[in-house]
C-alpha positions as CSV (number, residue, x, y, z in Angstrom):
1,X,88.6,79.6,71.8
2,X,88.4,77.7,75.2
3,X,86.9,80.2,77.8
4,X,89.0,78.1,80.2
5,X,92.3,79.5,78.6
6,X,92.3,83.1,79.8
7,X,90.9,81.8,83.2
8,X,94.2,79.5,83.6
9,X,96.8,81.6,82.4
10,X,95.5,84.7,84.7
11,X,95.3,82.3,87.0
12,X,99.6,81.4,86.4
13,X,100.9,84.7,86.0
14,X,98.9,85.4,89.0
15,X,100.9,82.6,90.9
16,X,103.7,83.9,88.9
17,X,104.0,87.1,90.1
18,X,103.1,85.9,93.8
19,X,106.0,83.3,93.9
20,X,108.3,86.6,92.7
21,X,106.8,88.4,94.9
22,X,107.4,86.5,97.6
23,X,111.0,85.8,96.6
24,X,111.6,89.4,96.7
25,X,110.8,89.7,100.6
26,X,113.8,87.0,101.0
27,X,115.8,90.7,100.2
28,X,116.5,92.4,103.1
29,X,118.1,95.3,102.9
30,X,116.1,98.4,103.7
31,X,117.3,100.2,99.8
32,X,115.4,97.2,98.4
33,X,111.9,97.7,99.8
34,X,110.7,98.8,96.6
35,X,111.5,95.4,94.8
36,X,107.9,94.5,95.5
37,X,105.8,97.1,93.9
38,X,108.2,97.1,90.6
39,X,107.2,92.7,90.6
40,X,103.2,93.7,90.9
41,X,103.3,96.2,88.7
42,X,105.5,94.0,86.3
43,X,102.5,91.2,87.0
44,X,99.7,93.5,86.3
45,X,101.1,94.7,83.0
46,X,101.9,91.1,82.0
47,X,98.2,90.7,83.0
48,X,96.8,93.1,81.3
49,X,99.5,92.5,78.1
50,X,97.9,88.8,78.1
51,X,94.3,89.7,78.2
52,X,95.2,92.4,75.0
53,X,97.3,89.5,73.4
54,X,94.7,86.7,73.3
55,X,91.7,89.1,72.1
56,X,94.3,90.2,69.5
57,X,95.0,86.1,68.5
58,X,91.7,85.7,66.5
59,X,91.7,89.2,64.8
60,X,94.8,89.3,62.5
61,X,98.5,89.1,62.6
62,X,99.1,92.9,62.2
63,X,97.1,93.4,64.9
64,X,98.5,90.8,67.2
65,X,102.1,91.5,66.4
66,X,101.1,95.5,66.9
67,X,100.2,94.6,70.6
68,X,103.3,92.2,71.2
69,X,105.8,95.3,69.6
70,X,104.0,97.5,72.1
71,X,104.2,95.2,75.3
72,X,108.0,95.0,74.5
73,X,108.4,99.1,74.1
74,X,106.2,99.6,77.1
75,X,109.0,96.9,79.3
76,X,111.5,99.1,77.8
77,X,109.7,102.1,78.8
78,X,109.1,100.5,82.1
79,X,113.0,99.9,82.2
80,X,114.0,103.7,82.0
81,X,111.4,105.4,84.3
82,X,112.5,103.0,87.0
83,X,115.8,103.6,86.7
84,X,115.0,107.9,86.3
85,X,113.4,107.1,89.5
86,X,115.7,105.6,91.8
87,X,118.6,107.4,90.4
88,X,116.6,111.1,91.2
89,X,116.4,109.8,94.5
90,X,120.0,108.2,94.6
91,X,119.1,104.7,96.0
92,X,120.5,101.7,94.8
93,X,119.1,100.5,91.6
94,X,121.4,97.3,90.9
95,X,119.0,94.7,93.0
96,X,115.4,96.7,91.9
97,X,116.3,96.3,87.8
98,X,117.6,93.0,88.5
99,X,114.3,91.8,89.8
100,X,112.3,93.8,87.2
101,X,113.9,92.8,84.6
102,X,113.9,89.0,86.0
103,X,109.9,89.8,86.2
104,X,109.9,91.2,82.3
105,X,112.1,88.0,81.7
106,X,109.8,85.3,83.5
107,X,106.2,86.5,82.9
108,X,106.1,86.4,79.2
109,X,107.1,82.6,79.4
110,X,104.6,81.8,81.5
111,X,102.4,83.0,78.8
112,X,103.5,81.1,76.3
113,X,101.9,77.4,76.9
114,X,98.0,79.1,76.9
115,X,99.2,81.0,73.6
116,X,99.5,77.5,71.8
117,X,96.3,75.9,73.4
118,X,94.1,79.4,72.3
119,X,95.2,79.1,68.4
């Protein structure tokens, strides 16, 4: 595998999740301020996800699709602590979900390209 490959698509779901995050400051209502720290921490698992996913590639398919079964239970996961969150502390969860789950939609297809290039 190119040692360029992991260095480049850090590198995108680093600009990724910096382009969201960005986007979520064009929000500005005062319920929303904690759009942000939902898109890093969306980012940094997608991060982490993609580092686990291409050490998995060369290993085997059980354990590769292992890793990819667990990324998608951990976004679920992800999904209903937020939402146990903001509802215990009755603030407005419509725009926060929206934007995580745009972040749970967008950074796995930024993946995809350096998944191709690493086989």
């Amino acid at each position: 595998m190119n040692r360029m490959i992991p260095i480049k698509g850090l590198s995108a779901l680093s600009a990724a999740t910096a382009f969201l995050f960005g986007f979520s400051f064009l929000i500005s209502r005062p319920q929303a301020s904690i759009v942000p720290l939902f898109i890093v921490l969306a980012g940094l698992e997608s991060m982490a996800i993609f580092c686990a996913l291409l050490w998995a590639l060369p290993k085997s398919n059980t354990v590769f699709f292992s890793i990819f079964v667990g990324d998608s239970l951990l976004g679920f996961a992800g999904l209903g602590l937020a939402v146990y969150w903001l509802e215990s502390r009755h603030i407005a969860y419509t725009l926060p979900l929206l934007s995580l789950g745009l972040a749970y939609l967008l950074l796995p297809l930024v993946q995809i390209p350096f998944f191709h290039r690493a086989v």
